[in-house]
N, C-alpha and C positions, 0 to 999 in steps of 0.2 A: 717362485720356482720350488718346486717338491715341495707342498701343502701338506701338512701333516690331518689335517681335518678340511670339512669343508668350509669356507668363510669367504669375505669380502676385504678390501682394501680402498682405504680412501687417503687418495692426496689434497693436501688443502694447504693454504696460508696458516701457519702454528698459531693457534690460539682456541677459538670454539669449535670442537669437531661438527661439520655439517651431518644430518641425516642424509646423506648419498654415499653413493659407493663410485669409486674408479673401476676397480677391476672384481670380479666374482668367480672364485674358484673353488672344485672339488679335493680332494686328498690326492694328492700325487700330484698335481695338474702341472702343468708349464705355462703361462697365460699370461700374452701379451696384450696392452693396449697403449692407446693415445688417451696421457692425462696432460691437461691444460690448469694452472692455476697460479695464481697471485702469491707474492714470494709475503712473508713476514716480516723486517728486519732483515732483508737477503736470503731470507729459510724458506724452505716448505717444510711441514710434516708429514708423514707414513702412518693412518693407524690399520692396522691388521687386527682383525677379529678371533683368526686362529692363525698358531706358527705356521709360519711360512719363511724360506728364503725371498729377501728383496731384492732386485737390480732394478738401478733406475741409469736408462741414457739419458742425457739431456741433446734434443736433436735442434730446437731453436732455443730462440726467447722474441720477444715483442718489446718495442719500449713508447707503443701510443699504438699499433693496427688492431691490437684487439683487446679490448675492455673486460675484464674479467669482476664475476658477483661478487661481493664483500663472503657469499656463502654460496656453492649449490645450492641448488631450489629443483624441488621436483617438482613438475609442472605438469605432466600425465603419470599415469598408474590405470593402465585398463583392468588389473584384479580388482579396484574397487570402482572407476568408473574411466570412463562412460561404458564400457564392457570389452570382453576377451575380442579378441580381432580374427575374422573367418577369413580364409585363402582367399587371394586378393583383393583385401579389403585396402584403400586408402584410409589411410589417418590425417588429417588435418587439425596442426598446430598452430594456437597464434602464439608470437615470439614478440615482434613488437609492441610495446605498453605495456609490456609483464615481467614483475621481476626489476626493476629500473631500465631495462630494454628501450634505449629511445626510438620515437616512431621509424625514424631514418633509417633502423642498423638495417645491412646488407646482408647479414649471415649470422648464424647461430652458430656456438661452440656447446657441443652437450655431450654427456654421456648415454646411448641407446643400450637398453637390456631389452631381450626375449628371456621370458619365462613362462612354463609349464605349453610350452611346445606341445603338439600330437603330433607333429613328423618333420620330418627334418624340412630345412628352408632358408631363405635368405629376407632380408629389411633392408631396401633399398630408399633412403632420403632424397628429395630434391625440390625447389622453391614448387608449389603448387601451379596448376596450370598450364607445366610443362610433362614431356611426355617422362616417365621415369629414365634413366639412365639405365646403359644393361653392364651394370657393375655395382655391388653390394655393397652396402655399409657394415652389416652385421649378417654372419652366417651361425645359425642354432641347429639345437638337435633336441629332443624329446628327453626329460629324466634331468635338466638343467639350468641353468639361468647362463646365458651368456651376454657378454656385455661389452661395447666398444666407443671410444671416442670416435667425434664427428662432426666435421664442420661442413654446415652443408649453406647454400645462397636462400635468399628469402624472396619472393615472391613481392610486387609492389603494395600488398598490405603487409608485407610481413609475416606472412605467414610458408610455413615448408609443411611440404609433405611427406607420410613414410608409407611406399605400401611393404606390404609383409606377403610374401608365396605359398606359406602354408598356416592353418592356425595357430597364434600364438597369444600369451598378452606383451604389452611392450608397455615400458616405464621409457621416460626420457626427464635426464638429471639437466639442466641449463645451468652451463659453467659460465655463457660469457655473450659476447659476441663483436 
């Protein structure tokens, strides 16, 4: 809440800060999302990149439906490969066998960013093979990085899909599943 600069925020189990981010916001912003992660000794930590006010609800908890990394793991970054993603492009992820993922998991719990947009648009997940759903996971805009948690089903290899509506690149952080 009211970012004094632009920065990132990552929630984790207290201990080694992962290279991921929960939430990514500009100076002023107001920016919510869904973070999922493994408590410490009953803790989580907050690290913030630049001041910012923090609110955190807590709306569940899990105690065995969903397995969460020892660390985030980024498992795509289309700025550096496999490339920036054209208007309706699908992305095809595999989830299972990566990351400790066992072959069986039913769903992924990840964090979705768009960044460097050329027009505004929506990143809609769902297991591969099926037809996309007409409701979004992540909605972007151009001059940004927007970013949202997301738990989406997997496909019987394991794998999920994201298409994107307009061009963007899209990272996806693997929190769990």
């Amino acid at each position: 809440v009211g970012a004094r600069a632009p920065g990132f925020l990552t929630v984790y189990p207290c201990g080694t800060l992962p290279g991921t981010s929960s939430v990514n916001y500009l100076g002023g912003d107001f920016v919510a999302n869904i973070a999922v992660s493994a408590l410490a000794g009953g803790s989580l930590c907050v690290f913030t990149s630049a001041a910012a006010d923090i609110v955190i609800d807590i709306a569940a908890y899990s105690t065995g439906g969903i397995e969460t990394l020892a660390s985030p793991e980024r498992i795509v970054d289309t700025r550096t490969d496999p490339a920036p993603q054209a208007a309706g492009d699908v992305l095809e992820v595999a989830i299972a066998s990566r990351a400790d993922v066992p072959d069986d998991a039913t769903a992924a719990v990840y964090n979705l960013t768009s960044d460097r947009a050329t027009a505004p648009g929506f990143a809609t997940s769902h297991p591969c093979g099926v037809t996309p759903p007409s409701v979004s996971n992540l909605n972007y805009f151009p001059g940004r990085p927007v970013a949202n948690g997301t738990i989406t089903g997997l496909d019987v290899d394991g794998d999920l899909c994201i298409y994107n509506s307009s061009p963007t690149e899209l990272i996806v952080d693997l929190i769990g599943w």
